[in-house]
N, C-alpha and C positions, 0 to 999 in steps of 0.2 A: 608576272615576270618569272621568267624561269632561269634558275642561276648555273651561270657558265662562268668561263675564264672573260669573255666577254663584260657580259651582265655585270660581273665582279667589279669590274672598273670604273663602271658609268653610276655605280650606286657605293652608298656607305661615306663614311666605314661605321660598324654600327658596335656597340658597347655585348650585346647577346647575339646570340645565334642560337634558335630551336628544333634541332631537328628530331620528328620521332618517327620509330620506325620504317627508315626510309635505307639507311646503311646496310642493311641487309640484302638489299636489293639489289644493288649494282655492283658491276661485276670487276670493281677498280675500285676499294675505298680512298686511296689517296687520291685520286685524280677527281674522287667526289667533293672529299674534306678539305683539298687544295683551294681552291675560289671560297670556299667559307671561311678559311684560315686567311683567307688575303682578305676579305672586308673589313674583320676585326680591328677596333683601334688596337693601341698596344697594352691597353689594362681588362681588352675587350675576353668574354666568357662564353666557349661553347657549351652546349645541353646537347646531349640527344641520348635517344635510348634505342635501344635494341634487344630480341632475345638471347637469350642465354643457354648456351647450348648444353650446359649445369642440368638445365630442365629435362633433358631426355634421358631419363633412367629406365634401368630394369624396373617393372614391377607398378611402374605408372598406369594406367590405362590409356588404353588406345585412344578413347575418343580425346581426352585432352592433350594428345600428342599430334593429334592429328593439325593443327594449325603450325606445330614447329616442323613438321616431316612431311609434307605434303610435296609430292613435284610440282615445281616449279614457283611453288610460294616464294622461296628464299631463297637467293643464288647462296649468302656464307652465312652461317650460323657463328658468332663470335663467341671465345669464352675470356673471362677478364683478362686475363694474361695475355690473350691476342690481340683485344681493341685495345688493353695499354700499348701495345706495341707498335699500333699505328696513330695512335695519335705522339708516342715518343720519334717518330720518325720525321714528324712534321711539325716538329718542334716545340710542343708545349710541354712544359717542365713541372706546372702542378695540376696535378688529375687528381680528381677524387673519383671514385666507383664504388658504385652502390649495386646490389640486387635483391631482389624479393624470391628468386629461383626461376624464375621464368622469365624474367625481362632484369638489365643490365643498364641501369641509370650512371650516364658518364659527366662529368662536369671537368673540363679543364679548360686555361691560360696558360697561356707563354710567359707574362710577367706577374700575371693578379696570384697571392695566393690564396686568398680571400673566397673562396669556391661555394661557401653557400650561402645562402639567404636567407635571414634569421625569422625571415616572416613567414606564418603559417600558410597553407593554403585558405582561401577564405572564400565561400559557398557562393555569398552575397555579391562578391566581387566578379564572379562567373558567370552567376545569372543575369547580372548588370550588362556582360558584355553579350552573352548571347545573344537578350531581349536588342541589345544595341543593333546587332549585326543582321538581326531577324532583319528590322526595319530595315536597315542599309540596302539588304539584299534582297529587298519583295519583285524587282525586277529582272529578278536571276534567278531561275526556277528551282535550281536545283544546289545552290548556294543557300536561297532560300530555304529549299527542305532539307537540308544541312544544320542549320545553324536552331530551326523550327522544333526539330526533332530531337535535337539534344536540351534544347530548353522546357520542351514537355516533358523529359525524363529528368529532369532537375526539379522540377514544379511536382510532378507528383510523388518524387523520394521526398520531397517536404511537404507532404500534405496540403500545398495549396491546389484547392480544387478549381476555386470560381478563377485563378490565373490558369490553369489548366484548358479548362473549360473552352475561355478565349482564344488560348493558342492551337486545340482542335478543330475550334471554326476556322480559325484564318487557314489550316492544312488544307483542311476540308473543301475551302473556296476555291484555293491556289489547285487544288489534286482536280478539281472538276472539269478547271477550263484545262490541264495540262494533259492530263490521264483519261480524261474522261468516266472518273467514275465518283463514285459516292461514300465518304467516310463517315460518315455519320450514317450509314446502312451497309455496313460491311457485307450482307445476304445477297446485298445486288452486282458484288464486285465479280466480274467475269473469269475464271481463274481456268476455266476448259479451255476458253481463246488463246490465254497468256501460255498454254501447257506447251513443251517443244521447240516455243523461242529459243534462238540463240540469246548470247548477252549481251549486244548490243541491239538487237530486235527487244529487246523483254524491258530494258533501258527507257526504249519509248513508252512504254506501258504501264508500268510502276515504278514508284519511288524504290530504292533498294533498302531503305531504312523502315519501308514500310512491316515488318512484320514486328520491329522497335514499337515502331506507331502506334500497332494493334494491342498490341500488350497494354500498353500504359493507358489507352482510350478505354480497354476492357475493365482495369484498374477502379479508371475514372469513374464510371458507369456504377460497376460496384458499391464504392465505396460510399459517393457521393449518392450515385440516388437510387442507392438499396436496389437493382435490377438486375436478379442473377442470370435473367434470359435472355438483356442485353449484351451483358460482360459475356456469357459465353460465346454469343453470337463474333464478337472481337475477338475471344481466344481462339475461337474456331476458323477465324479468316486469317490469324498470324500462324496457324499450323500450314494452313493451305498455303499460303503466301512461301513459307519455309519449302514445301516439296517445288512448288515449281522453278524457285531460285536455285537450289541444290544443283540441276543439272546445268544449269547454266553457267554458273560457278565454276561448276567442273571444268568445262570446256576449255579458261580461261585459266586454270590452275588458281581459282580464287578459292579459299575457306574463308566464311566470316563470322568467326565463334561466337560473338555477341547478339548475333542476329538469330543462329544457330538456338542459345539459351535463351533469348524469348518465346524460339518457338516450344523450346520444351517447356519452359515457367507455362506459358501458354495453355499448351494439351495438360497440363498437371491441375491448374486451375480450371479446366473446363470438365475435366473428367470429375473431380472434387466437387462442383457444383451441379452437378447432370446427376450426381449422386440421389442427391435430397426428392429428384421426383420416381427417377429410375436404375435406382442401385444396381441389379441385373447388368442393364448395359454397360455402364460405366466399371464394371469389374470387369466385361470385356475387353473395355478400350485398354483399360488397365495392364490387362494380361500382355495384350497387342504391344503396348507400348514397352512393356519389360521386353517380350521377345525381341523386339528391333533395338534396342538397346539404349542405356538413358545417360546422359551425359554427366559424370561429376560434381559438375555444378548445379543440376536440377533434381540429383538424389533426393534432397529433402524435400522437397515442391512435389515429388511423385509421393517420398509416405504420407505425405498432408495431405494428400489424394487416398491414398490407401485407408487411412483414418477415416477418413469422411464415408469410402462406401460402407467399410464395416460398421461404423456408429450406425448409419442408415438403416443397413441391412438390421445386425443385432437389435437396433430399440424397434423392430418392426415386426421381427420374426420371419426376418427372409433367411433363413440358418441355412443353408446353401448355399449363398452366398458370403455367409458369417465366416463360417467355419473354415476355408481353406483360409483366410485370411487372419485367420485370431491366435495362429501362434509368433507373428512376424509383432503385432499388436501389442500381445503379452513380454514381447523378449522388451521390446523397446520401453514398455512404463512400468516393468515392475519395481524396477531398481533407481528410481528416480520419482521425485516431487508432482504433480498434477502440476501443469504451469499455464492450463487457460483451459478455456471451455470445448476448446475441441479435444483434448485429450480427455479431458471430464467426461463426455459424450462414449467417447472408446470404451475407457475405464468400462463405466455402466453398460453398454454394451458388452463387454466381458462377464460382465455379472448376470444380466441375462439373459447370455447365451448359456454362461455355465448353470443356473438356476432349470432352466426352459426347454434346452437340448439335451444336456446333460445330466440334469436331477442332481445334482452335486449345489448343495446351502452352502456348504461352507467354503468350495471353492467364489462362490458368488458373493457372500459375506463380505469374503477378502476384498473383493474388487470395490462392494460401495463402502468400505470401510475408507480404502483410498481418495474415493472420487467423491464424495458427498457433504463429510464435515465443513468444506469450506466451501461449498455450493452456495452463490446466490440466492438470495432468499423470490424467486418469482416461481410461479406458476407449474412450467416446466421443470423445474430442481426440486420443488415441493414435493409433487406426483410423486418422482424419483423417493423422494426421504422416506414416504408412504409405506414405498414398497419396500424399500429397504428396513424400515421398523417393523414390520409383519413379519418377515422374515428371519428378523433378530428375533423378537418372540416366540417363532418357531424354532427357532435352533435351542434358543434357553430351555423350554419346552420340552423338545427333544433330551438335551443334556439333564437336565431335573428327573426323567423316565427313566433315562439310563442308567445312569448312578448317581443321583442323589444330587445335595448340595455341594459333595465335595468335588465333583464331575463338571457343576454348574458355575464353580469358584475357576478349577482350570480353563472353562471358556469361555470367561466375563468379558476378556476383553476384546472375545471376538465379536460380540453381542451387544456389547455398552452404548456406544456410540450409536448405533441403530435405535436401540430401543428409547434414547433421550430424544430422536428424530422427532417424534410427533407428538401428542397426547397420550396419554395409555389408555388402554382398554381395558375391558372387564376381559379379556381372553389372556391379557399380561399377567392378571393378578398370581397367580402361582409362583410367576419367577420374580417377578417384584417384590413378593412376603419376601423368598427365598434368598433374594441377593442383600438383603436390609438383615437379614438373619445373620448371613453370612460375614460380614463387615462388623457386627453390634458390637464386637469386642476390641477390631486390629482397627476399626475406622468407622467411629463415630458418626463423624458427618459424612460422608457414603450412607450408611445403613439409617439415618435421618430422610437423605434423599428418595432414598426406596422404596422409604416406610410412607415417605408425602404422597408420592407418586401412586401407590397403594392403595392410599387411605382413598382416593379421588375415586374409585372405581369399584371399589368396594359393598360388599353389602349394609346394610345399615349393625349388624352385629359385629361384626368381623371389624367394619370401622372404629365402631368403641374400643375394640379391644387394639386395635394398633392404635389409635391415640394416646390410648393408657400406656402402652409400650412406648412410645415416640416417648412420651412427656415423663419418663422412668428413664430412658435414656439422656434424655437434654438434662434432665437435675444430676446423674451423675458424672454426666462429663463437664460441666459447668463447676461444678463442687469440684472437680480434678486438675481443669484448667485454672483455677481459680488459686487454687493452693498450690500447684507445681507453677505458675504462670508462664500459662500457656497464654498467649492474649488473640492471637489467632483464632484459637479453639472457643476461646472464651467468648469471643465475638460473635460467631456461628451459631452457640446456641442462646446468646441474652435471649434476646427477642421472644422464646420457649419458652422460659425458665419466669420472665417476670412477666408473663401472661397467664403463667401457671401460678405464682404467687400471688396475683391481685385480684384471682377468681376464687380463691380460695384457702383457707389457715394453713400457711407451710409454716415445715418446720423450722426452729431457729438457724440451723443449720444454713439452709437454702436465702433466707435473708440475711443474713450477714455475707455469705456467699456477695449476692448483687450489692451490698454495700462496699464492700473491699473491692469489687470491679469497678464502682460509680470512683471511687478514689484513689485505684491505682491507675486501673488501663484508662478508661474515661475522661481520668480529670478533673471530674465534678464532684467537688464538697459538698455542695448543697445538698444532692439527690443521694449523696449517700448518706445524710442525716435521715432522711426519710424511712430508709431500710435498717437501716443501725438503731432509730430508736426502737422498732417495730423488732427487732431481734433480742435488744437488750431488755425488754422486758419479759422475756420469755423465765418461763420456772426453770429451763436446764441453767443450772449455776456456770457454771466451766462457759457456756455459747455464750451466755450473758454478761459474762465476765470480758471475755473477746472483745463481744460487740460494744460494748461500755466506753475497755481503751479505744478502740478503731473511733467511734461518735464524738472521744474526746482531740483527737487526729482531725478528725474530720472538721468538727467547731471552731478550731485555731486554725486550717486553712481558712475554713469561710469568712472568720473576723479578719486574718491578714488580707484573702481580698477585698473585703467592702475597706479596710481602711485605706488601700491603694487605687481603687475604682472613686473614690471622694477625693481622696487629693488630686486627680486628674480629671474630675470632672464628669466622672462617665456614671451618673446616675441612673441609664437606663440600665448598666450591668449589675446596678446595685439592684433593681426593682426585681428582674431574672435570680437574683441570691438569695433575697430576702422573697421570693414564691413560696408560700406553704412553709414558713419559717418565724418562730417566736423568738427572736432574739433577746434574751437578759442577761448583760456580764457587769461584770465589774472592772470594764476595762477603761477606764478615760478619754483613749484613743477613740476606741469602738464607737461610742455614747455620742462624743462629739460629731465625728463620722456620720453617722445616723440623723442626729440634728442637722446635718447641713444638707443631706438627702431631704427631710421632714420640709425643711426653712425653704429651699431654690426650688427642687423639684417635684414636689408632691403641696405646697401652698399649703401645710398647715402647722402655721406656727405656735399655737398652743404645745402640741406634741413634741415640738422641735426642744420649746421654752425648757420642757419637762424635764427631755435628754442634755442640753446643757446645764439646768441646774446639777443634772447627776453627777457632769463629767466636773463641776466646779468642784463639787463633794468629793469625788474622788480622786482630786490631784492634786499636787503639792503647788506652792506660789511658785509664779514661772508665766513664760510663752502661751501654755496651752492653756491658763486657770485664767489669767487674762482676755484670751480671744472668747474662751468660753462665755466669761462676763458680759464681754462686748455684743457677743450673738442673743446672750439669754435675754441681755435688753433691748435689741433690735426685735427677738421674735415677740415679747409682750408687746410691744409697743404695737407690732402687726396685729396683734393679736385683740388691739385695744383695751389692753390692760397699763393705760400710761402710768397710773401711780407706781405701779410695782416696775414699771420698765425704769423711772425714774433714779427711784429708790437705787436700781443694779449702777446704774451709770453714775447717781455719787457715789456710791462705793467705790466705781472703778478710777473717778477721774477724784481722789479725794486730795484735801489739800498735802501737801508733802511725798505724792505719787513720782516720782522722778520722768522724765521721759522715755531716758533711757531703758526702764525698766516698762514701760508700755509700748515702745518701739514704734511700729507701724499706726500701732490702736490710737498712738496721741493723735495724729493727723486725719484722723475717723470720727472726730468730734464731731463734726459740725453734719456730716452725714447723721450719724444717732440720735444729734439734738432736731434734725428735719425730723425724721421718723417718730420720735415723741411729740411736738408740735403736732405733728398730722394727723396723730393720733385721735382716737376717740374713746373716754370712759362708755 
């Protein structure tokens, strides 16, 4: 139904009205917006958009002006202030207008002021209706490829492929019996025949959305099943499909920019992928494609084209093709991030072009210094790291020749990262001594690194003698972090330091060292008893003197935690405490402690018996001299010493014992009298 003054009357009245891109057209807006403004109820809201004649500035380029300035596209180009003036003519009093610079989104009523609508757009909600209308309209060929074609390019901007897939076959069905041709073989499509139609002769012949189609089939192909010979073969029939529409277009004063930039997306993915077999050519198409010009929107899709041949060309040694192209290359990645694997690809091609063409290491350094640290660990990235560390050791190499190590310090850190790329070599050895040299003083762990590295490659003399060094450096930086607490530092070389102690008589110094780490940075009392006693017996008076206090630190953590690891139960952290530990105090707490570990969780109550009788001995009448009692006679009686478990228990329960003063233990009678009963002399 097409809307008139007529039409107006016999339909509605309806709540919206949508019109897009349509006001432009006609050559009477009011007598267009008239009948629309009559269907409207009265709280009723028009839409519509139109370009914006804001858009045609100096300095824009041509080709994206070309759909607003075109003869005969647009009778009027509106600017806000003009289409407010026609919709305030015809009576609506709240208008909102919106633009993005190129199109002029208008919402106005007569009486609603209410003008937008708080709900997002919503994806699901679109594709819902497409798929809707697809079905409705399979009987209408071209309503059909309408509705087809915008819900494949909805399905593959979201990655469904296997929905995709589907709605290519039904095109595909629907294009055979109407078109006569074959989309799913774009190769076989006739496009000599179609060349010189008019557009309503060419109308018969193909779909007009068809080079949309191609694009996104080519996509399809790609993505989903890895075929970059298919996908070309689709971007190649949406280029061609683009030339033979153009003149027909013309005729009709039609532009249809969206069709326009698939075909460019198109040639830019197909030259980009024709790369990988035939670089050569596809620098031509390339070339080809700058001269006739590339449209704004496809600038980026052509250097993603341009990357691709030079990666090609550069990782092959087709430098003929490298080279006119690697300063365009170089402008674009030097000042920015590596942000995926085709840029990655570039990079290293920069590198060795500059390496390979132009004998410049350090220009090429540069480039995998960029492209490589965050490389994928496969195959291909490997190779790359390969080369890139050979390189680094040549340049070290070089700078070590030239002047020295202080030559080799200014170029560390062109060199660093390359040379950690792979394994070292025995070819390394010179800058690896030298960079380990270099650090021994301002950075420890560096010149530890260098010296490992070293050591690996080394001859068997040379190796001794950097171990000796390694392990001369970890005791004094260990000794430094230790005393200044550095706990960082100190961390980096334990592992050194107490494998150099336990192979061999270090000095008191070096043990107390790792005792004071076991008990400060660490944590652990226990392990620091172990190095503290071993220090404190040393003949230097003054170390021993240290180590002595710190051991006596160290024994009063260990007693507060087993007293705290038994009152909670946690006998396995007591078993871990007491590892390679002779406990003797005089503490009552402690004693008891340990008896209740001996008694529950180690099953041997003799031992336990022994520690409770100590802690009875060593504490005052009370809580703790009574439980004591109560356990010493529980553990004999385990123990099957009933006389003596006896003997504890009248003691404890004697006559004149108050309750109050045994507390919990009154009511523990009859438990203790089982356990003596059960007992066996």
């Amino acid at each position: 139904v097409y809307l008139n003054a007529e039409t107006a009357r016999n339909n509605g009245p309806f709540d919206i009205v949508y019109s897009s891109e349509v006001i432009e057209h006609v050559v009477d807006p009011d007598q267009f917006l008239g009948p629309i403004t009559d269907v409207l109820t009265d709280d009723g809201i028009l839409v519509l958009t139109t370009p914006d004649i804001a858009g045609v500035q100096d300095g824009r380029e041509l080709q994206s002006l070309i759909p607003l300035i075109s003869a005969g596209s647009h009778t009027v180009l509106f600017s806000e202030k003009g289409l407010r003036a026609v919709l305030e003519r015809l009576g609506y009093r709240h208008i909102k207008l919106d633009t993005n610079g190129d199109t002029i989104i208008a919402t106005a009523s007569k009486n609603n002021p209410v003008l937008v609508n708080p709900k997002p757009f919503s994806r699901d909600i679109y594709v819902n209706y497409l798929q809707q209308q697809s079905k409705i309209h399979q009987g209408h060929d071209r309503l059909f490829t309408g509705f087809t074609g915008r819900l494949l390019k909805e399905q593959i901007n979201d990655a469904d492929y296997k929905s995709a897939q589907n709605t290519i076959e039904q095109l595909s069905r629907n294009w055979k019996k109407q078109y006569g041709f074959d989309l799913a073989h774009p190769k076989t499509i006739d496009f000599q025949a179609m060349a010189g139609l008019d557009f309503e002769a060419l109308a018969n012949k193909m779909p007009f959305n068809l080079p949309t189609v191609l694009y996104h089939a080519g996509v399809l192909v790609l993505n989903r099943e890895q075929n970059p010979a298919a996908a070309i073969a689709c971007f190649d029939a949406a280029v061609r499909t683009i030339e033979v529409l153009q003149p027909a277009y013309a005729q009709v004063n039609v532009v249809d920019l969206e069709s326009r930039v698939m075909g460019g997306f198109s040639a830019a993915l197909s030259i980009g992928l024709a790369a990988n077999t035939d670089p050569v050519a596809a620098a031509k198409r390339l070339q080809r494609a700058q001269q006739q010009g590339i449209l704004p929107e496809c600038k980026i899709a052509f250097f993603n084209a341009k990357l691709d041949i030079f990666s090609a060309a550069a990782n092959t040694g087709i430098w003929d093709v490298a080279r006119p192209l690697a300063e365009d290359v170089s402008t674009a990645l030097t000042n920015k991030p590596i942000a995926d694997d085709r840029e990655r690809s570039a990079a290293t091609g920069l590198a060795l072009l500059a390496l390979n063409d132009a004998f410049d290491r350090k220009t090429g350094l540069y480039w995998f210094n960029k492209a490589l640290p965050d490389a994928p660990d496969t195959a291909l990235w490997n190779s790359m790291k390969a080369i890139w560390a050979d390189h680094a050791a040549a340049r070290g190499t070089e700078l070590l020749a030239g002047g020295g190590r202080s030559s080799l310090a200014k170029g560390e850190a062109m060199i660093r990262d390359g040379l950690l790329a792979r394994e070292p070599k025995a070819t390394d050895l010179d800058v690896l001594v030298a960079l380990g040299h270099i650090h021994q003083s301002s950075d420890p762990a560096a010149a530890k690194m260098w010296f490992a590295r070293a050591t690996k490659v080394a001859p068997a003399k040379t190796r001794k003698t950097l171990l000796a060094l390694t392990g001369d450096i970890a005791i004094q930086t260990f000794l430094t972090a230790v005393a200044s607490e550095q706990p960082q530092l100190a961390q980096i070389f334990r592992a050194d330091v107490e494998a150099i102690a336990a192979a061999k008589n270090s000095p008191a110094s070096v043990l107390l060292a790792l005792g004071l780490d076991d008990l400060n940075r660490r944590d652990d009392p226990a392990l620091a008893i172990f190095w503290l006693e071993k220090a404190a017996d040393d003949k230097d008076t003054a170390t021993a003197k240290d180590a002595a206090k710190a051991l006596q630190i160290a024994r009063e953590k260990v007693e507060g935690l087993l007293i705290a690891a038994s009152a909670k139960g946690e006998y396995v952290q007591i078993e871990t405490l007491l590892e390679g530990q002779t406990i003797q105090s005089n503490n009552p707490e402690l004693n008891f402690s340990l008896a209740m570990f001996y008694l529950n969780h180690k099953q041997q109550p003799s031992k336990a018996a022994t520690l409770f009788a100590q802690t009875v001995n060593q504490s005052k009448a009370g809580e703790l001299q009574n439980s004591a009692r109560f356990h010493q006679s529980l553990s004999l009686a385990r123990a099957g010493k009933v006389s003596e478990a006896s003997k504890i228990r009248d003691l404890l329960y004697a006559k004149g014992t108050s309750g109050a003063k045994l507390g919990a233990l009154g009511e523990r009678r009859q438990e203790l009298e089982a356990e003596i009963n059960g007992g066996q002399e």
